[in-house]
MIDOSE-1310 file (N, C-alpha, C; in nm, 2 decimals, decimal comma, always signed):
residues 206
xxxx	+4,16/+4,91/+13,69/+4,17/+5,03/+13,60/+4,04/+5,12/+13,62; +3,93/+5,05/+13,63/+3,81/+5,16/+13,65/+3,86/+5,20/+13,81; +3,89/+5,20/+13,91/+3,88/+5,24/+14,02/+3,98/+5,35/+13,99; +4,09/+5,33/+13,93/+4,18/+5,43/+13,98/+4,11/+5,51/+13,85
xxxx	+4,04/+5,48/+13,76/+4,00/+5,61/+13,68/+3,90/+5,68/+13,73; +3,81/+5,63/+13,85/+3,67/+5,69/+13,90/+3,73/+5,77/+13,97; +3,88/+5,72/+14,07/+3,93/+5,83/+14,13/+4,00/+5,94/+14,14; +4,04/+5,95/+13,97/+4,12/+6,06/+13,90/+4,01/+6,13/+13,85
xxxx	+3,87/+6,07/+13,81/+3,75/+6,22/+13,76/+3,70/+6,24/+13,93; +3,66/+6,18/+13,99/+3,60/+6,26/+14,13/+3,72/+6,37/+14,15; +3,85/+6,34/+14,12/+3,97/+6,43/+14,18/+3,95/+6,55/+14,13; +3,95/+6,54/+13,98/+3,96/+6,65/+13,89/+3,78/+6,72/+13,82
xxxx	+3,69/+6,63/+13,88/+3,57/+6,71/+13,90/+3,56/+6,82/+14,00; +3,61/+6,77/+14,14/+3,64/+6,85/+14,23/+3,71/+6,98/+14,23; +3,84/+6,97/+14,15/+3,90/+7,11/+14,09/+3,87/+7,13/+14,04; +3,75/+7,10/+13,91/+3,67/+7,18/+13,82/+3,58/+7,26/+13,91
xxxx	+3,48/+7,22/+13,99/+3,47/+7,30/+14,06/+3,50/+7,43/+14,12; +3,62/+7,42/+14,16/+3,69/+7,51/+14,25/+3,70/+7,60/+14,19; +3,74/+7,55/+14,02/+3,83/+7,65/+13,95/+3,72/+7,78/+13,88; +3,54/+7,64/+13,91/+3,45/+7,72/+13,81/+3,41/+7,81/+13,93
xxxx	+3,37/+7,83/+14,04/+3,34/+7,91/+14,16/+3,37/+8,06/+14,17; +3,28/+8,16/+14,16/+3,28/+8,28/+14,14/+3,40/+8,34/+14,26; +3,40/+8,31/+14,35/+3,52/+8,37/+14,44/+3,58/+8,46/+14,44; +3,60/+8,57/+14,48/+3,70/+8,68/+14,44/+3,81/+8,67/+14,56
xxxx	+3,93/+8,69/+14,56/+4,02/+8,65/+14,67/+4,13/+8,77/+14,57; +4,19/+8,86/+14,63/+4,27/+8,94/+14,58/+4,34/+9,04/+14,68; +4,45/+9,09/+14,72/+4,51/+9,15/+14,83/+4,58/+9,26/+14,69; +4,55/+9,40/+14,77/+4,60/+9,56/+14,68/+4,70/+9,62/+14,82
xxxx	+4,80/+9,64/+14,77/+4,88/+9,71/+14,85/+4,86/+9,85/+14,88; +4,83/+9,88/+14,98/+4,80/+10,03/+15,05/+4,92/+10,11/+15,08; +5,03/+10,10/+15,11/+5,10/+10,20/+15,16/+5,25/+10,13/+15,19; +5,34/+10,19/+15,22/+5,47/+10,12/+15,24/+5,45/+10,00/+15,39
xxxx	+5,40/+10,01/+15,44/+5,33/+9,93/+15,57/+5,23/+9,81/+15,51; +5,12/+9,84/+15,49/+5,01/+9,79/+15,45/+4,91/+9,74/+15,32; +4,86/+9,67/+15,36/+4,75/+9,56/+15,25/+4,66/+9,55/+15,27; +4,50/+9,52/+15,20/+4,41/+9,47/+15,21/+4,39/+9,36/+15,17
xxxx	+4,29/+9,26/+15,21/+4,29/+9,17/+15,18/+4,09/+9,18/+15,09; +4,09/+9,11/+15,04/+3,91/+9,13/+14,99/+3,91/+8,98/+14,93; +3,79/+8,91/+14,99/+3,72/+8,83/+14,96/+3,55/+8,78/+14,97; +3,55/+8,75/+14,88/+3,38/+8,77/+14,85/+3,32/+8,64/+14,77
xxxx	+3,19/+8,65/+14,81/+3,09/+8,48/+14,73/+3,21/+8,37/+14,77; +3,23/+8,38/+14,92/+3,26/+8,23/+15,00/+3,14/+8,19/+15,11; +3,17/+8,05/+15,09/+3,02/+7,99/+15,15/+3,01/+8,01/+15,33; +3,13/+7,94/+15,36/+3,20/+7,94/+15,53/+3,14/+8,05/+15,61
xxxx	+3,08/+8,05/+15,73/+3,03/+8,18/+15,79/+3,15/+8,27/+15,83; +3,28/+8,18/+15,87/+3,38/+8,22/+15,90/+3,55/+8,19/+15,84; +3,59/+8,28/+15,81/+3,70/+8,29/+15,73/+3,85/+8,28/+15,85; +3,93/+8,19/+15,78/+4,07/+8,16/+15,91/+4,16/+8,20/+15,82
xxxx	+4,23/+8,33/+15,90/+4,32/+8,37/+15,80/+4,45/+8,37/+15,92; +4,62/+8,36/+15,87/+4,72/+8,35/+15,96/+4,81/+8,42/+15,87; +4,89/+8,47/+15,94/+5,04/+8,56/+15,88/+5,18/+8,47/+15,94; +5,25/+8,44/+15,87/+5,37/+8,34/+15,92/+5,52/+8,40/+15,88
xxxx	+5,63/+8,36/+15,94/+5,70/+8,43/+15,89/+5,78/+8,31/+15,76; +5,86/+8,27/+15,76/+5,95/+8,24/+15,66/+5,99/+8,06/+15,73; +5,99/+8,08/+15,85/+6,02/+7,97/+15,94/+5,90/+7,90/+15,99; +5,76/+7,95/+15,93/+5,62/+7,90/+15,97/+5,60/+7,98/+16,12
xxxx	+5,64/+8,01/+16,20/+5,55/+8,08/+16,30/+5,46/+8,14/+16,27; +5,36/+8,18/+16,34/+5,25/+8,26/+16,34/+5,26/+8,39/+16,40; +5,26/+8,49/+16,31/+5,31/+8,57/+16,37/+5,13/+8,68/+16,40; +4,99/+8,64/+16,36/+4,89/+8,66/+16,34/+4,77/+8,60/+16,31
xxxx	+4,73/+8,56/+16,39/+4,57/+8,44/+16,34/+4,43/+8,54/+16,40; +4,35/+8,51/+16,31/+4,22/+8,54/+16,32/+4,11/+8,52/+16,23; +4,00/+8,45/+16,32/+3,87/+8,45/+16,23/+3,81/+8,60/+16,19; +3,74/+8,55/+16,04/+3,68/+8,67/+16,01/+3,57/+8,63/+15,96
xxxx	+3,47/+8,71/+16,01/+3,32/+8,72/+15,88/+3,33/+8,73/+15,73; +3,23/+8,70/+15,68/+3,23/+8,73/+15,54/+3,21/+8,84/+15,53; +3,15/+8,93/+15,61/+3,15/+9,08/+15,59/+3,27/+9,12/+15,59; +3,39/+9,07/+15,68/+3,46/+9,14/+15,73/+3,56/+9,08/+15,59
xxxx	+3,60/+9,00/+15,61/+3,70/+8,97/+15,46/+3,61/+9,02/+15,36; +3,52/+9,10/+15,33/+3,55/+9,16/+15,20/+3,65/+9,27/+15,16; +3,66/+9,34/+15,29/+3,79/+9,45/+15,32/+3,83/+9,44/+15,44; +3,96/+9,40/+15,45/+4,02/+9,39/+15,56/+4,20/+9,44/+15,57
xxxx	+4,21/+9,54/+15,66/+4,34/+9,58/+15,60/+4,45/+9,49/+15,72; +4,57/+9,50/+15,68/+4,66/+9,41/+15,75/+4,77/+9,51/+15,72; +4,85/+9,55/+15,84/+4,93/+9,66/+15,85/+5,06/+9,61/+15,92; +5,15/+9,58/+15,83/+5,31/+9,52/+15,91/+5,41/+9,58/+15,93
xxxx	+5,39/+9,72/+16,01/+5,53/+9,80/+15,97/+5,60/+9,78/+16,17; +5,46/+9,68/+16,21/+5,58/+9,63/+16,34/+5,68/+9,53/+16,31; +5,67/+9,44/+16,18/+5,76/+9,35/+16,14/+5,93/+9,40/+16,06; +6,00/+9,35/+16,09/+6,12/+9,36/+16,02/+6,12/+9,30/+15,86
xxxx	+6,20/+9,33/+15,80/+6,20/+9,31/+15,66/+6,20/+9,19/+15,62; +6,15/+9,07/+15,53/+6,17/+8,98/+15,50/+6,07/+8,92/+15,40; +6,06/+8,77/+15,47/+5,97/+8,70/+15,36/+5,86/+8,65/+15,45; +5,67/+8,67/+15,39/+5,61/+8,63/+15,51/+5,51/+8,54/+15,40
xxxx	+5,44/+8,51/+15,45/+5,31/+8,46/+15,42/+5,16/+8,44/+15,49; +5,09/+8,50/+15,39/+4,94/+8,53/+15,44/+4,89/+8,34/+15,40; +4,79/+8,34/+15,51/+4,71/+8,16/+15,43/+4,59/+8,14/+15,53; +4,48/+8,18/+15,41/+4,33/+8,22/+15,41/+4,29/+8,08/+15,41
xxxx	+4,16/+8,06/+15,47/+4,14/+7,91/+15,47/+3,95/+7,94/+15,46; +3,90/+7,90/+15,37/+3,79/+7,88/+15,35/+3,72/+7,76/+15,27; +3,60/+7,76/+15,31/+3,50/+7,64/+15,17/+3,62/+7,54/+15,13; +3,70/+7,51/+15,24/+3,74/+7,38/+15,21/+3,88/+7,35/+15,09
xxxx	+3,93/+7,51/+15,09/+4,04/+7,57/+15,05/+4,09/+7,63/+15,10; +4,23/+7,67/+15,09/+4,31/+7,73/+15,13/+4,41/+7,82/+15,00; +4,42/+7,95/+15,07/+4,50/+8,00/+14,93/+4,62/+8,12/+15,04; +4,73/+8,05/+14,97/+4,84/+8,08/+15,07/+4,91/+8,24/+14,94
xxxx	+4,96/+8,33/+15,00/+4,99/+8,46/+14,96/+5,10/+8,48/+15,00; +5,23/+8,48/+14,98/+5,36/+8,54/+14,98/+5,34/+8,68/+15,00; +5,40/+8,74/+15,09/+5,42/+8,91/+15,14/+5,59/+8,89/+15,10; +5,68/+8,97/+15,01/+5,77/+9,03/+15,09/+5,80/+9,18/+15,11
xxxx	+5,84/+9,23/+15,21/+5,85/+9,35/+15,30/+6,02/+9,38/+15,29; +6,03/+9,52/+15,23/+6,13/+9,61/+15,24/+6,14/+9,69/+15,35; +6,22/+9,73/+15,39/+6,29/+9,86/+15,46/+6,16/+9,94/+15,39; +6,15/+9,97/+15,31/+6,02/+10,09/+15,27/+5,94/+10,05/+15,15
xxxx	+5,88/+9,88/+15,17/+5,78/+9,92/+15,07/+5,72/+9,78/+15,14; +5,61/+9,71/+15,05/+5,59/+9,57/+15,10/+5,57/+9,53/+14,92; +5,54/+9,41/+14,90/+5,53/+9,31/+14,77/+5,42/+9,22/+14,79; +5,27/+9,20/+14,70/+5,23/+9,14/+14,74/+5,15/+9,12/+14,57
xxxx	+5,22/+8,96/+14,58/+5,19/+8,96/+14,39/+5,09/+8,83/+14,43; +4,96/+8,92/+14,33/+4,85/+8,82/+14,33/+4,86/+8,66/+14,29; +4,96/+8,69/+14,17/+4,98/+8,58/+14,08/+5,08/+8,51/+14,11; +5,14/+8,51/+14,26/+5,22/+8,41/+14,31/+5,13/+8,32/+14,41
xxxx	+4,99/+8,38/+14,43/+4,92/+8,30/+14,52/+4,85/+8,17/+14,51; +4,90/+8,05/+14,59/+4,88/+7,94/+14,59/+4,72/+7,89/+14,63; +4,66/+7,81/+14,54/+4,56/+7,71/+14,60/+4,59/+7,62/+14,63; +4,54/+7,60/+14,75/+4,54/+7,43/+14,79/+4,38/+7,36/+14,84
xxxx	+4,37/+7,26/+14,76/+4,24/+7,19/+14,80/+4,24/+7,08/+14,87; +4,19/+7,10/+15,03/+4,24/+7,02/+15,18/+4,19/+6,92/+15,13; +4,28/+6,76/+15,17/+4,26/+6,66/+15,18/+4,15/+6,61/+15,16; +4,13/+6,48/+15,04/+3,95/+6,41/+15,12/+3,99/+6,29/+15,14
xxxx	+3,98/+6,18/+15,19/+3,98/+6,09/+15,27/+3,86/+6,01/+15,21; +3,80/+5,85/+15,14/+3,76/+5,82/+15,12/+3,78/+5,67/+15,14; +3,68/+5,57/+15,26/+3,69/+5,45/+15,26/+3,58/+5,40/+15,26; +3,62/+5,29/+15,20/+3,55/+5,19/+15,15/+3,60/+5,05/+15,15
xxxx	+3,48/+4,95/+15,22/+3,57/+4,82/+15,22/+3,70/+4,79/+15,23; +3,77/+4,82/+15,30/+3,92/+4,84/+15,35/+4,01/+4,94/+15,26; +3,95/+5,00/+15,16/+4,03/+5,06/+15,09/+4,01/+5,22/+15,10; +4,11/+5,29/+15,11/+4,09/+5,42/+15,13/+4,21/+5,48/+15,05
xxxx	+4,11/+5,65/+14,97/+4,13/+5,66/+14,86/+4,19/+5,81/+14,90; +4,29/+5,88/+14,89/+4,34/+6,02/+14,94/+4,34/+6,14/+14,86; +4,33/+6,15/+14,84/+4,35/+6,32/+14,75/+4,32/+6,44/+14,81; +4,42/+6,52/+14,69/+4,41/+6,67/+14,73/+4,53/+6,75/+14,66
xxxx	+4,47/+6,85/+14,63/+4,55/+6,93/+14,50/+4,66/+7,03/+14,61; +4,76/+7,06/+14,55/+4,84/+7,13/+14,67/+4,92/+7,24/+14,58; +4,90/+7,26/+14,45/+4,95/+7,39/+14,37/+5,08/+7,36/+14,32; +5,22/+7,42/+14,37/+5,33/+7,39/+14,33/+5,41/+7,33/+14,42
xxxx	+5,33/+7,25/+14,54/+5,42/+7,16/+14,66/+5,51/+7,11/+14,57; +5,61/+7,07/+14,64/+5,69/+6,97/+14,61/+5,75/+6,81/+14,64; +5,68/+6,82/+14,79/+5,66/+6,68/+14,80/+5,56/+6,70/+14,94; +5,48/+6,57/+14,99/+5,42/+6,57/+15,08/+5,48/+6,44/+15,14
xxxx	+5,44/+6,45/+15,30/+5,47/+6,35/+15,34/+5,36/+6,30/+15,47; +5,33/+6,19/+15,40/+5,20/+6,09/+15,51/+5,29/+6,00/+15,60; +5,20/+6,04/+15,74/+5,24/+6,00/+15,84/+5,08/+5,92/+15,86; +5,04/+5,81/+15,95/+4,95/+5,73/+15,98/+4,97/+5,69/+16,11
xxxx	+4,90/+5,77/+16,23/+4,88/+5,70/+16,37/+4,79/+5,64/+16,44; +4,82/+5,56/+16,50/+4,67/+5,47/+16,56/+4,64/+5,57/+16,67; +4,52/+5,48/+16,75/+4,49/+5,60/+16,84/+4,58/+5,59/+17,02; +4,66/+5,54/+16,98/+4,76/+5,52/+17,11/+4,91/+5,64/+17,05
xxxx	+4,97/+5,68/+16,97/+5,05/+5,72/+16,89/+5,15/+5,66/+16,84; +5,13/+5,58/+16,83/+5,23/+5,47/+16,75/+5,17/+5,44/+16,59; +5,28/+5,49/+16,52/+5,32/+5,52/+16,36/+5,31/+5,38/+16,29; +5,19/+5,40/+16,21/+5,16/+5,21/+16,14/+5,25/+5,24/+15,99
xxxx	+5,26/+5,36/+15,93/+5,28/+5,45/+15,83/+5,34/+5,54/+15,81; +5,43/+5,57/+15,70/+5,48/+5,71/+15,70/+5,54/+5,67/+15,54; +5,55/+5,78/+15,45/+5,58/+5,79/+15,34/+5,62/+5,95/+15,30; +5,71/+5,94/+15,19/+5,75/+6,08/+15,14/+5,69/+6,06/+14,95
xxxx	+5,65/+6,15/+14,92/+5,60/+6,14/+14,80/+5,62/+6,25/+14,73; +5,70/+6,27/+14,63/+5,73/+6,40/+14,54/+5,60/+6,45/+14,47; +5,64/+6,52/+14,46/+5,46/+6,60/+14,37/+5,49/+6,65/+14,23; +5,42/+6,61/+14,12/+5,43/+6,72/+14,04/+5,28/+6,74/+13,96
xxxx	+5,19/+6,68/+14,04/+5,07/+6,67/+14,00/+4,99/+6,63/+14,14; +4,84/+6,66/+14,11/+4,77/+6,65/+14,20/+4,79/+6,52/+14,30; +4,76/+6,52/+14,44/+4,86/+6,41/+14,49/+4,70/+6,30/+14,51; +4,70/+6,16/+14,47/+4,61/+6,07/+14,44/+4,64/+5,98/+14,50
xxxx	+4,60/+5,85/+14,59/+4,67/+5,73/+14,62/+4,57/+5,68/+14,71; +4,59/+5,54/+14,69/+4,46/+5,48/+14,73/+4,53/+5,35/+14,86; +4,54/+5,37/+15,01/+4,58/+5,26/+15,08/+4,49/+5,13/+15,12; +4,56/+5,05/+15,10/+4,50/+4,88/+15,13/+4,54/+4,85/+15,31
xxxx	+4,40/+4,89/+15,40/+4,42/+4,90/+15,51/+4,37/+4,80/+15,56; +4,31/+4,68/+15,51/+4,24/+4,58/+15,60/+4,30/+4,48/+15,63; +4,44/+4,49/+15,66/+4,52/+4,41/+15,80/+4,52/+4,51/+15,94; +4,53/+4,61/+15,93/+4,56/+4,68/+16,01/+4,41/+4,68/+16,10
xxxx	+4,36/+4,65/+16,25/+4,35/+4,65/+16,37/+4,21/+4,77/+16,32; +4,03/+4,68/+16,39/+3,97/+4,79/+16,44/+4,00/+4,92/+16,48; +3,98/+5,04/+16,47/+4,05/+5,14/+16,59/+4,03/+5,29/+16,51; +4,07/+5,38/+16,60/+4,04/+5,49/+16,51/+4,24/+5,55/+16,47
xxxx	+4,23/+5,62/+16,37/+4,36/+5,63/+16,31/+4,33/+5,78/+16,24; +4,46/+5,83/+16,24/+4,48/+5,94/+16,21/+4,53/+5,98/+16,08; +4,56/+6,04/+15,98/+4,62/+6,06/+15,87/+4,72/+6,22/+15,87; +4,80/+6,18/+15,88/+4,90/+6,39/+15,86/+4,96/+6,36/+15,73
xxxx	+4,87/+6,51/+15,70/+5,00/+6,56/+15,56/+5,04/+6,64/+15,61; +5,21/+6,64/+15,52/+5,27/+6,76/+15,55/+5,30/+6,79/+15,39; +5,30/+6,89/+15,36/+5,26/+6,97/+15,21/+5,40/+7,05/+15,23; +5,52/+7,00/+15,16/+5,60/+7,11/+15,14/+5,61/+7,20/+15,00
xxxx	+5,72/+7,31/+15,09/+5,67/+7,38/+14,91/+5,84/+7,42/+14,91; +5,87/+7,51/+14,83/+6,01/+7,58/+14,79/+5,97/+7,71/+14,84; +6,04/+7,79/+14,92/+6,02/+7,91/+14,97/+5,97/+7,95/+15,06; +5,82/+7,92/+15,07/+5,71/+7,92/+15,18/+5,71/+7,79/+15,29
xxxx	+5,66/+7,83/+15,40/+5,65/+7,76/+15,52/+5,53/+7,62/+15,45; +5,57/+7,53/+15,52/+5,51/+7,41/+15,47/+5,34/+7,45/+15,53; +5,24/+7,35/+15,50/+5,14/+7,35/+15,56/+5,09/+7,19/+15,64; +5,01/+7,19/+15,73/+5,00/+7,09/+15,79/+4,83/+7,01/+15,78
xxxx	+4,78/+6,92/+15,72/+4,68/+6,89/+15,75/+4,67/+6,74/+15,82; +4,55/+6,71/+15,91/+4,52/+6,57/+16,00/+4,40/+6,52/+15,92; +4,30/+6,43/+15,91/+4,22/+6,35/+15,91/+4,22/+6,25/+15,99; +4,13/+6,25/+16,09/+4,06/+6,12/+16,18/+3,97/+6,01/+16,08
xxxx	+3,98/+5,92/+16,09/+3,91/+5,84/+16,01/+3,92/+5,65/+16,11; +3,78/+5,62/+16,15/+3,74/+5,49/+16,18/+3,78/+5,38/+16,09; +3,89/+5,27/+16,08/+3,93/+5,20/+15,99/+3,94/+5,08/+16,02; +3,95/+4,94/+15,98/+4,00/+4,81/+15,96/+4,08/+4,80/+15,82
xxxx	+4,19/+4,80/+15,93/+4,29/+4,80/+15,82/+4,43/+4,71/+15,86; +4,87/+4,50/+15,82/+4,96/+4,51/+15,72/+4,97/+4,64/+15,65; +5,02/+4,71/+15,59/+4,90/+4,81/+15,50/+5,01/+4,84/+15,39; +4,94/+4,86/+15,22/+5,00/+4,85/+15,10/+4,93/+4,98/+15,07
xx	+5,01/+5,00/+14,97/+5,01/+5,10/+14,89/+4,95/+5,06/+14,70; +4,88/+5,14/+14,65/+4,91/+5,10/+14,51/+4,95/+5,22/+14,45
């Protein structure tokens, strides 16, 4: 009981954090084409921002300075009409932004935009502890590769709360190992994160 309660306040100390963090992150629509994007008081020297369509391609990637995301405009009137998504990646968050685009206008509502707080990875004496907040996913799914590619692991897990879970890896083989989430959502293109992690680890779940 103390373990899994140390690991529900580190969880939710962590999003207290986040939540307390001056940050300003906000996108104003400019024109039937165009948007700005403005972000400010992030720590990162460099900001990873992508444009996707509906199907996850990338339809736009680029780093940006902190200078430069404080105003940065993003103009889509080469794109056809649909459903897109902006997904900013900084200080160890991500905050993903729904675009949809008319025939003549574009949509870009602040208060549909998603945080997500990337994965942390925590072992200890065979046990390793996972979290990470993912907003309104709906389910994720952990995949686990050794360093040859062969799958020791894989699970699907529904979400309706911050995702927590702690694996019992010490049958499983010296070696280095991999961890993939896949973060799904309703609407928006899923997101993908890995963690490398050195392990001795059968392997259970609690």
């Amino acid at each position: 009981m103390k373990s899994i309660l140390s690991l529900t306040l580190l969880l939710w100390s962590t999003l207290l954090l986040v939540a307390a963090s001056p940050i300003n992150f906000s996108t104003t629509v400019l024109d039937e084409h165009s948007f700005v994007l403005r972000l400010e008081q992030v720590i990162d020297t460099e900001i990873q921002v992508q444009i996707k369509d509906q199907r996850g391609f990338v339809l736009h990637e680029e780093g940006l300075s902190q200078q430069q995301a404080k105003s940065r405009r993003y103009d889509l009137r080469n794109l056809p009409a649909g459903n897109y998504v902006m997904i900013v990646d900084f200080d160890n968050q991500i905050k993903v932004q729904p675009i949809v685009k008319s025939a003549t206008a574009i949509e870009v509502d602040n208060d549909l935009a998603e945080t997500v707080i990337k994965p942390s990875l925590n072992y200890n004496n065979g046990l390793l502890d996972a979290n990470f907040f993912a907003g309104a996913a709906s389910a994720v799914d952990v995949k686990i590769q050794d360093d040859e590619g062969q799958v020791v692991y894989q699970e699907r897990q529904e979400l309706d709360s911050p995702f927590h879970k702690r694996y019992n890896l010490t049958q499983l083989p010296w070696g280095e190992y991999t961890f993939y989430f896949k973060v799904n959502y309703d609407g928006i293109p899923q997101l993908n994160f890995s963690e490398r992690i050195s392990i001795q680890a059968n392997l259970a779940a609690n």
